[in-house]
Residue frames relative to the residue before (quaternion, step in Angstrom):
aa qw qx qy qz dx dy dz
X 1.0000 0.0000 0.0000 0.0000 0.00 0.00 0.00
X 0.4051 -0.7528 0.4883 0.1755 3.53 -0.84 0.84
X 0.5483 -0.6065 0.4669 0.3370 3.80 -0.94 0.45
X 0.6003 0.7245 -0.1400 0.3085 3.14 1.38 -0.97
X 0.1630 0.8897 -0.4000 -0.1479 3.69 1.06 0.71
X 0.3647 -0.6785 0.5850 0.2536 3.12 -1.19 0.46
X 0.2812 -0.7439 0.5974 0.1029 3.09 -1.47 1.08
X 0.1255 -0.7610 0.4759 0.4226 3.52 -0.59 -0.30
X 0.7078 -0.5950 0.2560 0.2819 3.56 -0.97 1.25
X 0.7670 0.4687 -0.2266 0.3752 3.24 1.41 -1.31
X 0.7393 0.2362 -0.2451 0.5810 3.26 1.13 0.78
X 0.7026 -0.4556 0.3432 0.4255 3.48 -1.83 0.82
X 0.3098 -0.7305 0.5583 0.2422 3.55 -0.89 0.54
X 0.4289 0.5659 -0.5900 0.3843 3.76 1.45 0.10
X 0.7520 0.4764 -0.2524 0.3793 3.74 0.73 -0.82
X 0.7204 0.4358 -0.3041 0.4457 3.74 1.02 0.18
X 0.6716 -0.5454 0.2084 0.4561 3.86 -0.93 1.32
X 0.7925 0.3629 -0.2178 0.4390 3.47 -1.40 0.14
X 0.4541 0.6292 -0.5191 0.3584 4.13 0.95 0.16
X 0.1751 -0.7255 0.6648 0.0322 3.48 -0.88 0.91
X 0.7442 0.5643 -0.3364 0.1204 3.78 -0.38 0.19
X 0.7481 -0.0177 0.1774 0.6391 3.76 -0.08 -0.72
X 0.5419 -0.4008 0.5839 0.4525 3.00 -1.76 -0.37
X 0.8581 -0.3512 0.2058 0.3130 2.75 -2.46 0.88
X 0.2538 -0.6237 0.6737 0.3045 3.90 -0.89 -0.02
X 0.6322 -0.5769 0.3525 0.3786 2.86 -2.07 1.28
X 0.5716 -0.4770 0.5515 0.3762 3.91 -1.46 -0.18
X 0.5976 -0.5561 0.5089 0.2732 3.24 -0.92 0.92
X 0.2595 -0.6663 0.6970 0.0537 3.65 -0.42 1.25
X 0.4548 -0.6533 0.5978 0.0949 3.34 -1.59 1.37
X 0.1298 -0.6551 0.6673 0.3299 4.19 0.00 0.04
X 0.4123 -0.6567 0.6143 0.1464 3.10 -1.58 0.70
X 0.4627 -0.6126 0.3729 0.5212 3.84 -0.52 0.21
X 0.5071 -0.7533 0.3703 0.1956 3.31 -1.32 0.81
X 0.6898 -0.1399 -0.1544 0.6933 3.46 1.70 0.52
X 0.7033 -0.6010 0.3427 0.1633 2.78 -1.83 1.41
X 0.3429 -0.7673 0.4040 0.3612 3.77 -0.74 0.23
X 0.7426 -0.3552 0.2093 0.5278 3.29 -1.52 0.47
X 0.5348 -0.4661 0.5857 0.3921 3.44 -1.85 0.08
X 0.2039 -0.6701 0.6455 0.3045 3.83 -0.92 0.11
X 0.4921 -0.6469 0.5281 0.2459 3.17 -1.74 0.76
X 0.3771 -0.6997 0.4833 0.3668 3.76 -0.88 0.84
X 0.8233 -0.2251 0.3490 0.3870 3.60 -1.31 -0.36
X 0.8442 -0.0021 -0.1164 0.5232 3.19 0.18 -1.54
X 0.6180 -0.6513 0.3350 0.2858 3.64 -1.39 0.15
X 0.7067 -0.5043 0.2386 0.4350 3.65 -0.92 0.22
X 0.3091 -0.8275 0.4523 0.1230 3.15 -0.65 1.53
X 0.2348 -0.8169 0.3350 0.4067 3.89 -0.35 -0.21
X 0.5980 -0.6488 0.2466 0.4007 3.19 -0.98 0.79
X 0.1838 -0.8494 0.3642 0.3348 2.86 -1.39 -0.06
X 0.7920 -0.5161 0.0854 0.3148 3.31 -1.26 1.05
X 0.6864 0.3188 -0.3823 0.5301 3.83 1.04 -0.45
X 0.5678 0.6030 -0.4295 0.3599 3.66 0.94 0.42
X 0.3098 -0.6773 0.6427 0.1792 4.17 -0.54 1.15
X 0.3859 -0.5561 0.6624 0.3211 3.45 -1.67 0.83
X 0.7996 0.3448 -0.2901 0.3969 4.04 0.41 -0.41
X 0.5197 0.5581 -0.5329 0.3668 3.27 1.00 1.06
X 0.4555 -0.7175 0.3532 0.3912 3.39 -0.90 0.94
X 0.7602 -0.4037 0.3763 0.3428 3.37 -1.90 0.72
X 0.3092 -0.6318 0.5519 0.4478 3.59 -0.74 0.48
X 0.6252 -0.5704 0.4582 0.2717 3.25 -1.77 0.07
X 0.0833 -0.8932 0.4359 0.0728 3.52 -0.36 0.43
X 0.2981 -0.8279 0.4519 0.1467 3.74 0.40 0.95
X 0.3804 -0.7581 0.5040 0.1631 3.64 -0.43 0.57
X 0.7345 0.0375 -0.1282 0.6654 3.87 1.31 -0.15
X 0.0951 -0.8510 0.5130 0.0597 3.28 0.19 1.38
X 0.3994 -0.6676 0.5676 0.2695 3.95 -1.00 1.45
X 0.3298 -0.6912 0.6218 0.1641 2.74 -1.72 0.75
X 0.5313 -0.6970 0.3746 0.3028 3.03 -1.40 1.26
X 0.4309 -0.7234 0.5023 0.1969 2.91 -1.81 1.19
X 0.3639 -0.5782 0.7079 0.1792 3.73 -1.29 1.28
X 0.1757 -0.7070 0.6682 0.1511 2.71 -1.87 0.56
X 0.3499 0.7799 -0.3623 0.3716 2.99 1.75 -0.26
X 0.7903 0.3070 -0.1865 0.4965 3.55 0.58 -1.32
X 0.4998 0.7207 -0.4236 0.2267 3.23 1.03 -0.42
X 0.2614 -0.8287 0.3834 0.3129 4.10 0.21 0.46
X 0.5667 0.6635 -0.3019 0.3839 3.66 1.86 -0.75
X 0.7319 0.4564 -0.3289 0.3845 3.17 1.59 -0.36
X 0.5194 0.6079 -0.3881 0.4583 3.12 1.46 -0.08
X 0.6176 0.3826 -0.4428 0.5254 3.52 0.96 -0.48
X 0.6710 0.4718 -0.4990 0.2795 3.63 -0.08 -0.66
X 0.6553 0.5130 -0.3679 0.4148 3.52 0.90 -0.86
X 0.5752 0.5623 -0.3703 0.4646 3.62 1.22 -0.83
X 0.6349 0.5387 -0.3304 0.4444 3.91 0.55 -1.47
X 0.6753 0.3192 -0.3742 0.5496 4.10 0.67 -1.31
X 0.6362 0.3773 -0.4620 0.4893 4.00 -0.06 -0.33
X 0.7583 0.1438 -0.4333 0.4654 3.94 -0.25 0.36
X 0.5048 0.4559 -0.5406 0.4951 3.94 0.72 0.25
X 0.7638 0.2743 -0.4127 0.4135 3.58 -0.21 -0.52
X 0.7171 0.4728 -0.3671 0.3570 3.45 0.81 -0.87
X 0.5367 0.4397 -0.3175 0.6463 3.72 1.23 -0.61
X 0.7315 0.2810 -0.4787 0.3959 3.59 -0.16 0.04
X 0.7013 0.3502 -0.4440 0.4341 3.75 0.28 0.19
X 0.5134 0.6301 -0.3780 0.4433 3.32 1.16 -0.34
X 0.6360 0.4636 -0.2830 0.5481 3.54 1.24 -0.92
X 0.5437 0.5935 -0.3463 0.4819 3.72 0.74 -0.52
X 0.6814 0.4795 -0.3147 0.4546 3.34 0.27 -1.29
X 0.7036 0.4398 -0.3177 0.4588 3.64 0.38 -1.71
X 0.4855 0.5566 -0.5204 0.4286 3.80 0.56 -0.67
X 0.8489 0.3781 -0.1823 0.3211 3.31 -0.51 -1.42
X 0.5018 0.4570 -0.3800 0.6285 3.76 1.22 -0.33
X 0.7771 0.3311 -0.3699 0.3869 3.92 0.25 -0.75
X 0.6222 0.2994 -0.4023 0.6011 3.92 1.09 -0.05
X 0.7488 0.2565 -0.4337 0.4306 4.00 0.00 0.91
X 0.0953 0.8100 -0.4779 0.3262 3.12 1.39 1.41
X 0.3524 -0.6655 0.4468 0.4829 2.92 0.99 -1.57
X 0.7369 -0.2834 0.1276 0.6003 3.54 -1.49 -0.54
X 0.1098 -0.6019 0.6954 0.3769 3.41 -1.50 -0.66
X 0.5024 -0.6614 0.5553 0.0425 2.91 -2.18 0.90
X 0.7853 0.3390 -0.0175 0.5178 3.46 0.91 0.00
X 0.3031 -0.6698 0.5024 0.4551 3.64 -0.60 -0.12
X 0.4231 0.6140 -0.5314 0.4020 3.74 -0.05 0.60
X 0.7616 0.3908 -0.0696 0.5123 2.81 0.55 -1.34
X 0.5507 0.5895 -0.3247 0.4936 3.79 1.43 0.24
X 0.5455 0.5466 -0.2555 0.5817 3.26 1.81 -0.50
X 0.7105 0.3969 -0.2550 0.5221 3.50 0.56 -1.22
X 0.8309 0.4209 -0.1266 0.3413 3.39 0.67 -0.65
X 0.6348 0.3933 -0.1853 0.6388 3.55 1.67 0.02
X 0.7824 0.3798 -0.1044 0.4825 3.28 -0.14 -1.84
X 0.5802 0.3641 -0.5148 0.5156 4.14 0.07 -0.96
X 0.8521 0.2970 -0.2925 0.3164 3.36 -0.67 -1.14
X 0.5295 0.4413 -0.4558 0.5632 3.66 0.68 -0.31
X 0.4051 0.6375 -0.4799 0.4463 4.06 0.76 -0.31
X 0.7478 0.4979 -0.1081 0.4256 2.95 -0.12 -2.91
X 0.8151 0.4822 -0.2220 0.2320 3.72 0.21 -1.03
X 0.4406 0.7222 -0.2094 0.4903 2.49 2.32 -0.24
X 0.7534 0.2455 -0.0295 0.6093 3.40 0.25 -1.99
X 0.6207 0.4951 -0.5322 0.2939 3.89 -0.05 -0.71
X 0.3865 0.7251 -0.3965 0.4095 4.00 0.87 -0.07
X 0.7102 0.3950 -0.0857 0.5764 2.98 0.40 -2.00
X 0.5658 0.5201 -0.4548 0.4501 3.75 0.24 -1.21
X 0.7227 0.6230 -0.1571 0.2547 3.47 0.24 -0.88
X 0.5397 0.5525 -0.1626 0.6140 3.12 1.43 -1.86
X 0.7477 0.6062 -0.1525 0.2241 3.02 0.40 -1.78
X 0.5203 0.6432 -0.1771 0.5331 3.46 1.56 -1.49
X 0.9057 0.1571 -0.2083 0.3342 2.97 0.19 -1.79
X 0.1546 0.8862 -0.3459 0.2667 3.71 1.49 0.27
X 0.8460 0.3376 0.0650 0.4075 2.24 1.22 -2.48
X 0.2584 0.8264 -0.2591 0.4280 3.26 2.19 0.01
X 0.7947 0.4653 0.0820 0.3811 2.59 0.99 -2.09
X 0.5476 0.5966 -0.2406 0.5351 3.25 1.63 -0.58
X 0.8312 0.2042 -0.3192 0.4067 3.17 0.40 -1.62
X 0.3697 0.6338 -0.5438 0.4073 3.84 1.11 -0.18
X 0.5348 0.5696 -0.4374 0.4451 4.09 0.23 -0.83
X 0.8274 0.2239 -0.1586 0.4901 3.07 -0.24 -1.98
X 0.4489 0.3152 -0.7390 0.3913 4.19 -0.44 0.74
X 0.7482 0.4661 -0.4129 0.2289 3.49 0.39 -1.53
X 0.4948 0.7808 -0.2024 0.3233 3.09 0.74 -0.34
X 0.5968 0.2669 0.0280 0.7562 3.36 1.11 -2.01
X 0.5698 0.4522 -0.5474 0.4137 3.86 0.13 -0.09
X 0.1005 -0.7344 0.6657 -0.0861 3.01 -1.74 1.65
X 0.5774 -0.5802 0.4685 0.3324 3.73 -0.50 0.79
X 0.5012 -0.6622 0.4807 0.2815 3.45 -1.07 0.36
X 0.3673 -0.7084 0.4944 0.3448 3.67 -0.47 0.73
């Protein structure tokens, strides 16, 4: 091994193995230019302002890929959803009702009539709940999403 250390040039040799000397040296300071260049002139020329416009109001925003507004009008999913909660709620009380007319039938005489007379409505009394819930869920949903997309009239 040689006494002789090699540094490599493209860097501070306080930072590389085997430096013996002082502390670090300053970093080469960049000079900055010492005056700024002319403004350039744009294209078109000064326009004048105008008069209901404030220099200290902010700039309007301007979106580069303006969204288009969503209709719900055309939209056909809303027409079913509103259609799907108007026969849940309306088919679920409708199912209620028939329940309760089919268990104040009276007795039953037969096993047929143990089906019609036990099991449907235990059935109906079952899901027409939910049918309900469910309906008016969806009542509630599509009501949201007009409020939502609903804009005032310019």
């Amino acid at each position: 091994m040689s006494d002789k250390r090699d540094f490599d040039p493209r860097f501070d040799p306080a930072f590389q193995r085997g430096y013996e000397g002082g502390g670090a040296s300053a970093p080469r300071q960049l000079s900055a230019p010492t005056r700024a260049e002319a403004p350039q002139q744009g294209a078109n020329p000064p326009q004048a302002m105008d008069a209901r416009a404030r220099p200290d109001a902010p700039a309007p925003v301007v979106v580069a890929h303006p969204e288009p507004a969503v209709t719900l009008a055309g939209n056909p999913w809303i027409r079913v959803l509103w259609v799907i909660a108007g026969v849940f709620v309306v088919g679920g009380l409708a199912g209620q009702i028939y329940a309760q007319t089919l268990f104040g039938g009276g007795m039953s005489t037969g096993a047929g009539d143990v089906i019609r007379s036990y099991v449907i409505p235990g059935v109906m009394q079952s899901v027409c709940p939910w049918m309900i819930l469910t309906g008016l869920a969806a009542l509630v949903g599509v009501v949201f999403l007009h409020a939502v997309r609903w804009r005032a009239a310019e």
